[in-house]
N, C-alpha and C positions, 0 to 999 in steps of 0.2 A: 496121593490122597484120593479117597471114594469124590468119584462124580457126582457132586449133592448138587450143582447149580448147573442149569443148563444154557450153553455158549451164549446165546444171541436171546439174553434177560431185556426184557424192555426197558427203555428209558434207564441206563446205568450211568451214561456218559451224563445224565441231569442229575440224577440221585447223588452223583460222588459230586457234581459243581456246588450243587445247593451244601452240602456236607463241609463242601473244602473253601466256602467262598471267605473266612478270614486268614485260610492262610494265602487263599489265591491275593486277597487285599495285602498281603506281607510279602509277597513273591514278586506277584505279576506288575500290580499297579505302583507297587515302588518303584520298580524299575522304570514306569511309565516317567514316576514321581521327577527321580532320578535324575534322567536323561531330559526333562523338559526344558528344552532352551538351550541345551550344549550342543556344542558347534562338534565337538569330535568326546570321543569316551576317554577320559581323560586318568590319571590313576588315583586322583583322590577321587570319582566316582566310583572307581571300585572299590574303596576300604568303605566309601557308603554301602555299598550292594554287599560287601562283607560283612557287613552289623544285621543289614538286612535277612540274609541268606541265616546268620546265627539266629537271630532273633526268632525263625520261625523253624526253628529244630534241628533244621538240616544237619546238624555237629562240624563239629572244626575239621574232622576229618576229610569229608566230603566236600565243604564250605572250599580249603584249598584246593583238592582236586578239581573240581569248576574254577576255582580260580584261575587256577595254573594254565587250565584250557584257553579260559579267554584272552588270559595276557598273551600266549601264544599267536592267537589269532590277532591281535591287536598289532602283535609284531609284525606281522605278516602283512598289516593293513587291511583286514578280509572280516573287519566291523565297523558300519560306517553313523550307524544309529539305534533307535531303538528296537527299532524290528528285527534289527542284526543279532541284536546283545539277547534280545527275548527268543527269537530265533535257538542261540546257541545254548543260553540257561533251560532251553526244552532238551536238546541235546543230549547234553550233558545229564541232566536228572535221568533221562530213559535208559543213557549207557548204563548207568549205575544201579538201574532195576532193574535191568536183563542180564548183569550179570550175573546174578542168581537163577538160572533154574526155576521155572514154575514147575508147584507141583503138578506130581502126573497125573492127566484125567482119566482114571481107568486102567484097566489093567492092559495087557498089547502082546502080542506074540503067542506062547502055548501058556505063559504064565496067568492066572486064574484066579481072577479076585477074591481074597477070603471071604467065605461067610460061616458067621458075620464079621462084618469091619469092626473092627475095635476102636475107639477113638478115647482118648483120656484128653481130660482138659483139666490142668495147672494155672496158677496166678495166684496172686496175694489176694488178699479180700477186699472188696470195695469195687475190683475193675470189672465188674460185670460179667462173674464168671458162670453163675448161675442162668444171669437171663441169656447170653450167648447159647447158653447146651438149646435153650428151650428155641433159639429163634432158627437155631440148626435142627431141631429136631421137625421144628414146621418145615423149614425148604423141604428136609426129606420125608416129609407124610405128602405134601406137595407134588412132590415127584415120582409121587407112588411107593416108598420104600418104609418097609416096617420099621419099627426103633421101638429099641428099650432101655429106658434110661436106668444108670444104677445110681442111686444117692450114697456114694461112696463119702460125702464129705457129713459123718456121723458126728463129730464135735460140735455143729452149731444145726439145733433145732428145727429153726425157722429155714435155713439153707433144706434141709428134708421136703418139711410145708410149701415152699416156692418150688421145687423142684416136680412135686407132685400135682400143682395146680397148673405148671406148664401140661407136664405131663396130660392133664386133663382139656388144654386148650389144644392140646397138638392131637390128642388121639393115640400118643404111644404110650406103651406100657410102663411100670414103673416097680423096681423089686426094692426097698426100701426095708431098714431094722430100726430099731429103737435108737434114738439118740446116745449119742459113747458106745454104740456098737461096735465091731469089728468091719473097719472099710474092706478089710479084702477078704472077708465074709459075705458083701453083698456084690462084690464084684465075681467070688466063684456063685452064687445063687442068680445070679442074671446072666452071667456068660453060656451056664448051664441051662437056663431057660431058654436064652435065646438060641440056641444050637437045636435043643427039644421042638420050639415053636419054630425052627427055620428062617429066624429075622435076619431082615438085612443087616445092621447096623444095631452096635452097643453104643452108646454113649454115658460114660463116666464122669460123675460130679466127682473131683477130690477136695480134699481140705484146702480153704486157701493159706495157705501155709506159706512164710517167707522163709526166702532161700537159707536164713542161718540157721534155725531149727532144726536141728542135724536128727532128730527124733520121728519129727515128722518126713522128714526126705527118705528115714530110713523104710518108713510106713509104705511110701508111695513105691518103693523098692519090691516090698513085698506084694503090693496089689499088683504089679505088672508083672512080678513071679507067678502067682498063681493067674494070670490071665493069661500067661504062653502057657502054664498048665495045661489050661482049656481049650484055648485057640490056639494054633500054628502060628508062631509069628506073630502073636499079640503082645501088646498093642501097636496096632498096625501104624496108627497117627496118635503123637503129642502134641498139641495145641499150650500154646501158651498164648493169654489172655493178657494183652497189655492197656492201658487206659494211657489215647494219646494226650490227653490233660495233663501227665506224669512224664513227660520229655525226657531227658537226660536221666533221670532219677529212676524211671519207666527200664533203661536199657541197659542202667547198671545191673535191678535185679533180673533183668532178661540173660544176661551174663552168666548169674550163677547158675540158674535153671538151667542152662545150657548143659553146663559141668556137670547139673546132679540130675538133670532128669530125662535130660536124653530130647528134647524138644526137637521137632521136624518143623512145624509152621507157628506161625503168631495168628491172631486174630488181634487187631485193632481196634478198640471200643472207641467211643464219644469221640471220634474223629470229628463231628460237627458243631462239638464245643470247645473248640482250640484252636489258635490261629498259627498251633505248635503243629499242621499238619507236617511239614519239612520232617518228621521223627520218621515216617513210611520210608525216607530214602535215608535216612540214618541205622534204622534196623537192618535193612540190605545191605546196605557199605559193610557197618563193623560186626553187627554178627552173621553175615552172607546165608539167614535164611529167609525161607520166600513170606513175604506177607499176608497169605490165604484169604482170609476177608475184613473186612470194614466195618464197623458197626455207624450207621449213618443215621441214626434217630430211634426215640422209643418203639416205635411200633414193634409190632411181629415178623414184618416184612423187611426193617431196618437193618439189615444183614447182606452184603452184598459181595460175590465174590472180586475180590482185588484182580486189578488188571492197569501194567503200567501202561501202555499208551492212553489208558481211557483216563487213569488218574492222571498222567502230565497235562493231556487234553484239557482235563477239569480245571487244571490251577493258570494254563496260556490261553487256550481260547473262551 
């Protein structure tokens, strides 16, 4: 993935707590809940901390695998209380965020970062697909990097109009057609401009389109045809836009998108309106891609690159 955030962001580890603090109340303090006043962990506290663990996204899948751990360790006699059990449910969540691969910062060795990066951003409508491009396209005006957005998502108007008036909070450019135009018309007029102007970074609005729509998946088919057209190896990143208020339901259609669009990262919107934050280690488990960033409040600034020890930190300390 392009280096859009820079390592050592201030105040990240407060940003995700404040963002995560109902599902930290679902996670953390139950367990406190939990455990107060038992003499040893017993196994009907854990089918409690398994409703728990459900109840805040985590999925069954996962849910067992930490289960599995702990009973183990309980065998072993190597949990004697609450610090023990919070202890291991840190563990345990981090195993299962590292085993994914963060994406890469940058490029390394003789290999040479395209320019521009291509970046397409996918999701159904509603999950904040629009404001994401624009709170991405601040980081990288921030960071000193050109962008040009393409309003490739030509079916809905107003998605044009919001795109453009980021576009004009951020400072980056914007190649836009008339409404029911041809999406991978303005993605060859913007790949082509930005190559002419030397920008760092495209960034692609497309339709939000649900994964059944075999019309429109075949659309976004074509936009990314004619963007290796232009670019080498474009588009460099797919982005898929998930709203964690949409848990389970969120990962189904993450699923399809997988099959049809070739997706490399998620971005996670209104992480700070859900106590479903547990879904961060549900998309890692069953679809083993990496979680790129967080959407942690309205602002412009509310965008914050993912990092699991700083998210476990968020939800135990």
């Amino acid at each position: 993935m392009f280096p859009i955030f820079k390592k050592s962001e201030g105040s990240l580890l407060d940003r995700l707590k404040q963002s995560v603090s109902k599902t930290r109340s679902q996670i953390a303090a139950k367990v406190e809940d939990l455990v107060s006043g038992e003499k040893k962990i017993s196994p009907e506290l854990l089918t409690r901390l398994e409703n728990a663990l459900l109840a805040a996204d985590i999925g069954p899948k996962t849910t067992h695998q930490i289960l599995e751990a702990v009973r183990q360790k309980l065998e072993r006699h190597a949990l004697n209380n609450a610090a023990d059990l919070k202890a291991e449910l840190r563990s345990q969540i981090l195993y299962v965020l590292r085993t994914v691969p963060a994406a890469p910062n940058g490029s390394s060795g003789a290999t040479q970062e395209p320019r521009p990066h291509v970046i397409f951003v996918v999701g159904v409508n509603g999950t904040g697909k629009t404001t994401t491009i624009g709170k991405l396209a601040h980081r990288l005006r921030q960071d000193g990097r050109s962008v040009v957005l393409a309003a490739g998502d030509t079916f809905r108007a107003a998605a044009i109009e919001q795109l453009a008036v980021w576009a004009a909070r951020t400072g980056a450019e914007i190649i836009k057609t008339k409404s029911g135009g041809d999406p991978a018309a303005v993605v060859y007029d913007a790949l082509f401009a930005a190559c002419a102007r030397k920008a760092d970074v495209v960034i692609v609005d497309t339709a939000g389109r649900l994964h059944t729509k075999s019309n429109l998946m075949a659309e976004l088919d074509k936009m990314k045809r004619t963007a290796a057209r232009i670019v080498p190896g474009a588009p460099h990143d797919i982005l898929l836009v998930m709203d964690a208020t949409t848990g389970q339901n969120g990962l189904s259609q993450a699923r399809e998108f997988m099959a049809t669009a070739g997706v490399t990262g998620i971005v996670l919107t209104k992480l700070d309106g859900t106590a479903k934050g547990g879904i961060v280690v549900a998309i890692t488990r069953e679809l083993g891609l990496p979680v790129q960033y967080v959407g942690t409040g309205e602002a412009m600034e509310d965008l914050v690159p993912f990092d699991a020890e700083t998210f476990v930190s968020s939800l135990f300390d």
